[in-house]
TORKOL-4160 file (C-alpha; in steps of 0.2 Angstrom, whole numbers, padded with zeros to 4 digits, m for minus):
283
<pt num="1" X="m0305" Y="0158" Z="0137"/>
<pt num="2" X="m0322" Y="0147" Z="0133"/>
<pt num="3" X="m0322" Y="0131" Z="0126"/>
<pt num="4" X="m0333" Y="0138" Z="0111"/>
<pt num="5" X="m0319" Y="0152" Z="0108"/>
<pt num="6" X="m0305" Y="0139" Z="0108"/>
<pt num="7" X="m0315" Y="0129" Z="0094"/>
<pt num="8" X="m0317" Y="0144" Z="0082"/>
<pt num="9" X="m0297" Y="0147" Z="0084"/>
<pt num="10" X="m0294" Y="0131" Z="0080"/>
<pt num="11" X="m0305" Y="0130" Z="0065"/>
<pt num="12" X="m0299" Y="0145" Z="0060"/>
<pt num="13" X="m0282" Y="0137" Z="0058"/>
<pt num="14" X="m0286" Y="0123" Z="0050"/>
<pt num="15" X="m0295" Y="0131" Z="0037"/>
<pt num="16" X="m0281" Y="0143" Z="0037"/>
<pt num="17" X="m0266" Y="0126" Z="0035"/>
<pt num="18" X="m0279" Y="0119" Z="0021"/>
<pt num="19" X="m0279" Y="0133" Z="0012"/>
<pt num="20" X="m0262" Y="0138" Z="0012"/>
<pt num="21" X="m0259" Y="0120" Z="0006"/>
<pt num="22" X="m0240" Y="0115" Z="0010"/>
<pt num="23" X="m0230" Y="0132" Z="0002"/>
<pt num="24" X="m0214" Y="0131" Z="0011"/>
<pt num="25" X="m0213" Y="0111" Z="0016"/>
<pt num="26" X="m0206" Y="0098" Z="0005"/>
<pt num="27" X="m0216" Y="0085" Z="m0002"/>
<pt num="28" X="m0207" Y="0069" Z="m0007"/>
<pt num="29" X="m0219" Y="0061" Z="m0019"/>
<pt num="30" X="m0215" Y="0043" Z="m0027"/>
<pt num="31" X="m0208" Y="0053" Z="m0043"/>
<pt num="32" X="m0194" Y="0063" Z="m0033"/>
<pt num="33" X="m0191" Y="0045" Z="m0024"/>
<pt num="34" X="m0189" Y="0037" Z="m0043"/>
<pt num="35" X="m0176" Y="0052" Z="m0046"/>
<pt num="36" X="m0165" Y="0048" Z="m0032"/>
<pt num="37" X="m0150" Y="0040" Z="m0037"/>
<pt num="38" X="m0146" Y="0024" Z="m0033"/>
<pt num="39" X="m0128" Y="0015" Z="m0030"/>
<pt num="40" X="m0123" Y="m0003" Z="m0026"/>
<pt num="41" X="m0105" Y="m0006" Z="m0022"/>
<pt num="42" X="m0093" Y="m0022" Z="m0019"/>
<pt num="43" X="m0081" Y="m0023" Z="m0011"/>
<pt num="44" X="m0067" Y="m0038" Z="m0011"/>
<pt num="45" X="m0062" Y="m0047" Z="0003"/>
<pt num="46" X="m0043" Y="m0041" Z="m0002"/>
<pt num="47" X="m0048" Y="m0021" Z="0000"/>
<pt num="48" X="m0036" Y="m0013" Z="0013"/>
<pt num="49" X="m0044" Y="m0001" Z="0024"/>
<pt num="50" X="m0033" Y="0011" Z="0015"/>
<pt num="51" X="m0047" Y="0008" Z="0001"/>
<pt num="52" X="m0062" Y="0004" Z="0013"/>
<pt num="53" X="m0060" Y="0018" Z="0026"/>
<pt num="54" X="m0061" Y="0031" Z="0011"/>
<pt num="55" X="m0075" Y="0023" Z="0003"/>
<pt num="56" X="m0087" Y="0023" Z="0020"/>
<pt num="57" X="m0084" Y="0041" Z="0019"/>
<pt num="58" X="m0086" Y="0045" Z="0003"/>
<pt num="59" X="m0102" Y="0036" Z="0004"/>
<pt num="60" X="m0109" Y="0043" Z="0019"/>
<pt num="61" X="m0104" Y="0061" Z="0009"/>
<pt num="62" X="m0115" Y="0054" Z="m0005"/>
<pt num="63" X="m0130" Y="0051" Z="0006"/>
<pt num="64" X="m0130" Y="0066" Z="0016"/>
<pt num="65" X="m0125" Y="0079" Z="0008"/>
<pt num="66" X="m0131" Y="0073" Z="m0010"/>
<pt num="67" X="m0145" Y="0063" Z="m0005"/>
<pt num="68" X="m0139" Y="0047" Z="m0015"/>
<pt num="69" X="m0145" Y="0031" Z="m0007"/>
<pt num="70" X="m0132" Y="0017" Z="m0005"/>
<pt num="71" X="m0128" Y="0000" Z="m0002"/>
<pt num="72" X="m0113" Y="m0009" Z="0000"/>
<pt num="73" X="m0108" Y="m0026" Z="0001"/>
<pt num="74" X="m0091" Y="m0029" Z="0006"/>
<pt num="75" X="m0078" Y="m0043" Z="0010"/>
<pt num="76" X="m0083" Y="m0053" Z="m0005"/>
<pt num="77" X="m0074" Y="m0065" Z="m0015"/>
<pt num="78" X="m0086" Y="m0067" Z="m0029"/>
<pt num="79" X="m0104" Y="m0061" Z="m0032"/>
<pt num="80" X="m0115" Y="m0069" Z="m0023"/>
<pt num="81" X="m0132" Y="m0079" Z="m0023"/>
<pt num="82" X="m0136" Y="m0063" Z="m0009"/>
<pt num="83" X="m0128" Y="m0050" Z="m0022"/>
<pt num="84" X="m0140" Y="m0058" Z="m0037"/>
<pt num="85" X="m0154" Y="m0057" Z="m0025"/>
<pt num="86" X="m0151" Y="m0037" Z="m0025"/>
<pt num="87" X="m0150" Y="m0038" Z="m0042"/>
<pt num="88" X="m0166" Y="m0044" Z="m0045"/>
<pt num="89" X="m0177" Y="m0038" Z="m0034"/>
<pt num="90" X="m0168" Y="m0020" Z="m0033"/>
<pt num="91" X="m0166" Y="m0007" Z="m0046"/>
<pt num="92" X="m0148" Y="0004" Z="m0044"/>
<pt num="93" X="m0142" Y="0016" Z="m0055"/>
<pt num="94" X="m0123" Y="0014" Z="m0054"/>
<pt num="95" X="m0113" Y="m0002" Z="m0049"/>
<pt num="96" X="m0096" Y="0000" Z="m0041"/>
<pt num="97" X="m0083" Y="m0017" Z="m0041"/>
<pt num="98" X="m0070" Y="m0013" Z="m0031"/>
<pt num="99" X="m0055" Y="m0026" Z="m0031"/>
<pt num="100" X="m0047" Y="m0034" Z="m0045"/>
<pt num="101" X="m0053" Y="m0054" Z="m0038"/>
<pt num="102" X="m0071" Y="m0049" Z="m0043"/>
<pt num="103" X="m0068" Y="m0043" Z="m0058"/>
<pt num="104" X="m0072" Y="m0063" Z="m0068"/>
<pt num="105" X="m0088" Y="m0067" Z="m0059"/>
<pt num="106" X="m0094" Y="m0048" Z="m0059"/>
<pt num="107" X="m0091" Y="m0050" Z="m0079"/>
<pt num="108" X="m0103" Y="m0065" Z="m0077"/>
<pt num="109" X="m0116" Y="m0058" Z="m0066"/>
<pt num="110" X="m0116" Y="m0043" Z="m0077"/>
<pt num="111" X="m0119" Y="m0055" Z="m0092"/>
<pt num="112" X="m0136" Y="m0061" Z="m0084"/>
<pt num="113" X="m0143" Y="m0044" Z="m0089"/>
<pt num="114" X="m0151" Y="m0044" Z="m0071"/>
<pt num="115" X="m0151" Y="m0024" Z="m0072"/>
<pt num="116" X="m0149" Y="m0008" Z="m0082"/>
<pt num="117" X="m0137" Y="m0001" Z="m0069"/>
<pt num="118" X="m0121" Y="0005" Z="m0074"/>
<pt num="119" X="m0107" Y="m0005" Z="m0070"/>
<pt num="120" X="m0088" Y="0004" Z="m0064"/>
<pt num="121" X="m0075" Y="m0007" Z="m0061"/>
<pt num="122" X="m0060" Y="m0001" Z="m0050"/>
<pt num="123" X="m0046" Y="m0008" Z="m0050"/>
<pt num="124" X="m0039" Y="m0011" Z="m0033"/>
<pt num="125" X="m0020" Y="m0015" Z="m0038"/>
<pt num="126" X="m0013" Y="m0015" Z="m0056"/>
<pt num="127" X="m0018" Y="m0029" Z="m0069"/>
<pt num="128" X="m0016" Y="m0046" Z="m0065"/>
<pt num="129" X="m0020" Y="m0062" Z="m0075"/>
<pt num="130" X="m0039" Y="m0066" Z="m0072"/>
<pt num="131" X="m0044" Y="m0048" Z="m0068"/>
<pt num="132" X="m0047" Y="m0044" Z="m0085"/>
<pt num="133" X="m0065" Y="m0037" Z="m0088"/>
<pt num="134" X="m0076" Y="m0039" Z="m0104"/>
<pt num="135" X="m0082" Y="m0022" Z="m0106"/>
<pt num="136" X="m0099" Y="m0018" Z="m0117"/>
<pt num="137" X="m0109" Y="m0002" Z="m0117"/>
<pt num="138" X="m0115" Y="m0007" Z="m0101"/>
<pt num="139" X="m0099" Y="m0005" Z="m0091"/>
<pt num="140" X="m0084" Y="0007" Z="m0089"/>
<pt num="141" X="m0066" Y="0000" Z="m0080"/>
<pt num="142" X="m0054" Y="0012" Z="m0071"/>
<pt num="143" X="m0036" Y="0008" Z="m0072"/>
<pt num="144" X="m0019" Y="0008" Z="m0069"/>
<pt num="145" X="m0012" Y="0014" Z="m0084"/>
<pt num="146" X="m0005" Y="m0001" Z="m0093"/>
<pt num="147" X="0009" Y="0009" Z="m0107"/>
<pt num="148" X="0015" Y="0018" Z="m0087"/>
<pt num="149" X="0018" Y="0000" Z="m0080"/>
<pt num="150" X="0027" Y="m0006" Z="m0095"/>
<pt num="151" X="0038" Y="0007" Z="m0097"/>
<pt num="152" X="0042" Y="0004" Z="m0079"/>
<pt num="153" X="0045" Y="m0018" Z="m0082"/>
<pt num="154" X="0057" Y="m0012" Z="m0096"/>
<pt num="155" X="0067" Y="m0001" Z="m0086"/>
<pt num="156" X="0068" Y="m0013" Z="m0072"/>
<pt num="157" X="0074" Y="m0026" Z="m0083"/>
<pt num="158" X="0088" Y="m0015" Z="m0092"/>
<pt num="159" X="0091" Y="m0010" Z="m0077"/>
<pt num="160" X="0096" Y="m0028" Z="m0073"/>
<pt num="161" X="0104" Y="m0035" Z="m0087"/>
<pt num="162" X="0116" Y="m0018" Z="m0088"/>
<pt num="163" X="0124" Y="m0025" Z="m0071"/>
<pt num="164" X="0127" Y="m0040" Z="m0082"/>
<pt num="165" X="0119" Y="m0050" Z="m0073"/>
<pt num="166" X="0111" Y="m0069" Z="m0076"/>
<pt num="167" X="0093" Y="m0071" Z="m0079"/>
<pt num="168" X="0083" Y="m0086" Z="m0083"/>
<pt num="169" X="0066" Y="m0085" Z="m0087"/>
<pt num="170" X="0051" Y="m0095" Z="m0084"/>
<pt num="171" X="0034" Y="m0091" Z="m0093"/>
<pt num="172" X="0021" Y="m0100" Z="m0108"/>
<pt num="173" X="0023" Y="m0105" Z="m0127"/>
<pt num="174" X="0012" Y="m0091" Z="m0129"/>
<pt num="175" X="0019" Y="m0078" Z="m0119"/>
<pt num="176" X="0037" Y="m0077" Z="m0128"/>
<pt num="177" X="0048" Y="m0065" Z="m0119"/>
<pt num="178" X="0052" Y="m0049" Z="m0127"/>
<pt num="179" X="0067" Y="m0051" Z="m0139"/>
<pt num="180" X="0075" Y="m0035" Z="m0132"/>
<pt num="181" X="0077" Y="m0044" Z="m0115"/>
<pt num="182" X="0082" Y="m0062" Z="m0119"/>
<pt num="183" X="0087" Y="m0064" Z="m0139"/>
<pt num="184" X="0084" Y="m0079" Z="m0147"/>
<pt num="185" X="0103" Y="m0084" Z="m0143"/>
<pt num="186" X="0100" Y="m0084" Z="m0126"/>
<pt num="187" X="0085" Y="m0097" Z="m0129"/>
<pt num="188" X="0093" Y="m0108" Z="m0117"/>
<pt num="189" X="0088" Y="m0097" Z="m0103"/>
<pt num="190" X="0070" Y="m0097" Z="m0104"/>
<pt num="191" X="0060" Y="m0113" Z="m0096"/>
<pt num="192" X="0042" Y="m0116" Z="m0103"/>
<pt num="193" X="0028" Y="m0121" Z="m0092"/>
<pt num="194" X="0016" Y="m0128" Z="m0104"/>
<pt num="195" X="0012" Y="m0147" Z="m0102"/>
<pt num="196" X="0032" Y="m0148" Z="m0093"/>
<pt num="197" X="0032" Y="m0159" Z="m0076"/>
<pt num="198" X="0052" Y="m0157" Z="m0078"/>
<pt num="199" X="0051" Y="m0138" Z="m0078"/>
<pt num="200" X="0059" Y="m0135" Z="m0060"/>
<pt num="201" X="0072" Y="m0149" Z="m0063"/>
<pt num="202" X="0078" Y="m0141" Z="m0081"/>
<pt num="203" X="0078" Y="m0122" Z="m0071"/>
<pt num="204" X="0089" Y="m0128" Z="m0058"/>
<pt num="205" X="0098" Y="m0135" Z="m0071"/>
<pt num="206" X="0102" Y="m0117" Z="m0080"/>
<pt num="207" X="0103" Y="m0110" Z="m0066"/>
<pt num="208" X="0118" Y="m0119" Z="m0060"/>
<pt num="209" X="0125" Y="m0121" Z="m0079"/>
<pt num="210" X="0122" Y="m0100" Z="m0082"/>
<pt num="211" X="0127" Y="m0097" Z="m0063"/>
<pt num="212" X="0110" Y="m0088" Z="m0063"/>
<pt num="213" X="0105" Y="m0074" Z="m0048"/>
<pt num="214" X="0090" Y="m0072" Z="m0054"/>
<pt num="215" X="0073" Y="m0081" Z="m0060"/>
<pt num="216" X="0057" Y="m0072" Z="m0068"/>
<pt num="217" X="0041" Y="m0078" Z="m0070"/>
<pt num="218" X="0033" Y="m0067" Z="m0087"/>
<pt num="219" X="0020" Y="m0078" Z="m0087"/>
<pt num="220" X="0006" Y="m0079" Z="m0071"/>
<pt num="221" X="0014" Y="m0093" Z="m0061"/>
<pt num="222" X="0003" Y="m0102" Z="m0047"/>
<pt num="223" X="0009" Y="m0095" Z="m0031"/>
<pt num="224" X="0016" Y="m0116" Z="m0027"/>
<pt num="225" X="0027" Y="m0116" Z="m0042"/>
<pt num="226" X="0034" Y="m0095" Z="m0040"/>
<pt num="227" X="0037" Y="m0102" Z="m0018"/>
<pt num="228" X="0046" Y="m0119" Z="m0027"/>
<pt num="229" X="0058" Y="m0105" Z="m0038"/>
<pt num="230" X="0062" Y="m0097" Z="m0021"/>
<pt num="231" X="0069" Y="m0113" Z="m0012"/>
<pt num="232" X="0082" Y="m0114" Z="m0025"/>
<pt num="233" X="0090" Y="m0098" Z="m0016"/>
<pt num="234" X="0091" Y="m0086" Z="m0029"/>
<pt num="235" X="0081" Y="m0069" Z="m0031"/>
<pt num="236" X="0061" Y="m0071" Z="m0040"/>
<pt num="237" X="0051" Y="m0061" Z="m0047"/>
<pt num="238" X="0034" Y="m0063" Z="m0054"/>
<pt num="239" X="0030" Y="m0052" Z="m0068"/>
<pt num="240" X="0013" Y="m0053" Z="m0067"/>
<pt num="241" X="0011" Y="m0046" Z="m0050"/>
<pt num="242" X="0027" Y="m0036" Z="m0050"/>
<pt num="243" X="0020" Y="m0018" Z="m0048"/>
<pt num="244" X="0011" Y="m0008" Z="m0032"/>
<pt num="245" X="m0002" Y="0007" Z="m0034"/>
<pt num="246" X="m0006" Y="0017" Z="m0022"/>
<pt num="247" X="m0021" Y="0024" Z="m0026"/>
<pt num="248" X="m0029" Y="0041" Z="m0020"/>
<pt num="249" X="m0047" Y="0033" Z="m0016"/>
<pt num="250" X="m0054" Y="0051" Z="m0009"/>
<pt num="251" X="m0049" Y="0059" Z="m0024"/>
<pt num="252" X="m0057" Y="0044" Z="m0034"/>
<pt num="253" X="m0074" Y="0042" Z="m0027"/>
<pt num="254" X="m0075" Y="0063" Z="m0028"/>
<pt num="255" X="m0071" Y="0061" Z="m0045"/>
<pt num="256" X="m0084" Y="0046" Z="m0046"/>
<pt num="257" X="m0099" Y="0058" Z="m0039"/>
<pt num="258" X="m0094" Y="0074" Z="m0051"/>
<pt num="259" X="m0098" Y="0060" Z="m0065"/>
<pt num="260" X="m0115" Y="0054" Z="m0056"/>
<pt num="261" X="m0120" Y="0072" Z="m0050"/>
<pt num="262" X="m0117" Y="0078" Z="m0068"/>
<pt num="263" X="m0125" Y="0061" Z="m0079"/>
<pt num="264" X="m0109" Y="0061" Z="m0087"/>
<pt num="265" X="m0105" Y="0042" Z="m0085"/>
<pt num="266" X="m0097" Y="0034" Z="m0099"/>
<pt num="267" X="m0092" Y="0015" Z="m0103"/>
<pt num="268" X="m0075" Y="0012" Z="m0110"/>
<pt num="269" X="m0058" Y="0011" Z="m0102"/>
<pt num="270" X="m0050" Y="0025" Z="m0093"/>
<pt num="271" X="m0032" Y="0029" Z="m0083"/>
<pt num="272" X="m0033" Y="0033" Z="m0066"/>
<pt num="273" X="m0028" Y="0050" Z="m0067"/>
<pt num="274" X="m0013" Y="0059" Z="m0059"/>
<pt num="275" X="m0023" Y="0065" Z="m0045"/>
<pt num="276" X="m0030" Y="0048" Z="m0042"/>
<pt num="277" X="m0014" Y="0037" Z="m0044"/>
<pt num="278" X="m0003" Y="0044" Z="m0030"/>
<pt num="279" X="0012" Y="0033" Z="m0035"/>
<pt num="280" X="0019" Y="0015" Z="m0045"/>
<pt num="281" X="0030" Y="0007" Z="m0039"/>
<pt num="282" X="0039" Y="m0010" Z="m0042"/>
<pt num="283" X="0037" Y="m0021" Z="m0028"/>
């Protein structure tokens, strides 16, 4: 075959390629690239890898077989000067926290107004004091189901007192303890914390004057002065942090891309679902 003969083949099938265009190969253009969804999550320090393994499958799932582009950011203990960074430079469509102990400075990062994204916050264990999160129409906050785990604290406790046992309790002026577990009879069972120095001195006190076997914290106790309860050598319990979930995370971050996949996100509070909470339990 002649040189000249190979040049007319080839031109053949150029012109043959040009005028065919690209039927039958994908084109991604800047407007598919804009359609792509995008996801940011965060990930606390505190994260098991019962939490963390799922999640690094779930979001390889999303990239590969849903073509959702990811990044994730994990082992923190607050957002950032890096995760503002992203913020502002970077646009995301969806925003998971993931861990109660970044819930207060994700509120305030969110607050900048940095982004349009659409903030989910996942609770990692059940509500603690501090973990609260401010929600607006900009963010959405899955939870433990908080009527679930008081029904549980108040069968725990009459559970207790039915074995007549002796209880004193420690908490804050403006946390009163329920009137169904210590009457106002009993009111020299209960030992405040607010602006009281003498507070472990007058609980050792009624614990030896009540011949107490137990000592509970209702109100969020700094972990030096719940550690200073134990050394008295009776039984403690913090209220506060008293329950343990163990939380399905495939079956939440399936649920997760069903929403995304389907634009069906929605701000507001919601309950982990049965599926998605496996099991409470009282620590």
């Amino acid at each position: 075959m002649n040189k000249k003969y190979v040049l007319v083949i080839l031109s053949l099938f150029i012109c043959l390629l040009a005028g065919c265009g690209n039927r039958g190969i994908p084109v991604i253009n800047q407007d598919m690239l804009n359609q792509k969804i995008s996801v940011l999550v965060l990930s606390s320090a505190s994260v098991t890898a019962s939490a963390s393994d799922p999640i690094s499958q779930a979001l390889n799932t999303w990239r590969d077989a849903n073509g959702i582009a990811y990044e994730w950011v994990k082992d923190l203990t607050v957002l950032d000067d890096n995760v503002v960074s992203k913020l502002k430079t970077k646009s995301y469509d969806y925003i998971y926290v993931v861990g109660n102990e970044l819930f207060a400075s994700a509120n305030e990062t969110m607050k900048l107004g940095l982004s349009s994204s659409k903030w989910t916050f996942l609770q990692s264990q059940p509500f603690a004091e501090g973990s609260a999160v401010v929600l607006d129409n900009q963010a959405s906050l899955l939870q433990v189901d908080t009527q679930q785990m008081e029904t549980m604290k108040n069968k725990w406790i009459q559970d207790l007192l039915f074995q007549n046992v002796a209880v004193e309790w420690v908490t804050q002026s403006t946390r009163p303890i329920p009137s169904a577990w210590a009457p106002s009879e009993e009111a020299d069972h209960i030992v405040l914390l607010d602006n009281n120095p003498q507070w472990y001195q007058q609980l050792v006190f009624q614990i030896n004057q009540h011949r107490a076997s137990w000592v509970i914290f209702y109100s969020p106790a700094d972990p030096a002065q719940i550690q200073k309860a134990k050394s008295i050598g009776v039984s403690v319990m913090d209220f506060s942090g008293a329950l343990s979930a163990d939380l399905n995370w495939t079956q939440i971050l399936d649920n997760r891309l069903a929403i995304m996949k389907a634009h069906s996100w929605q701000s507001g509070t919601q309950n982990y679902n049965l599926q998605e909470l496996k099991e409470l339990k009282m620590k």
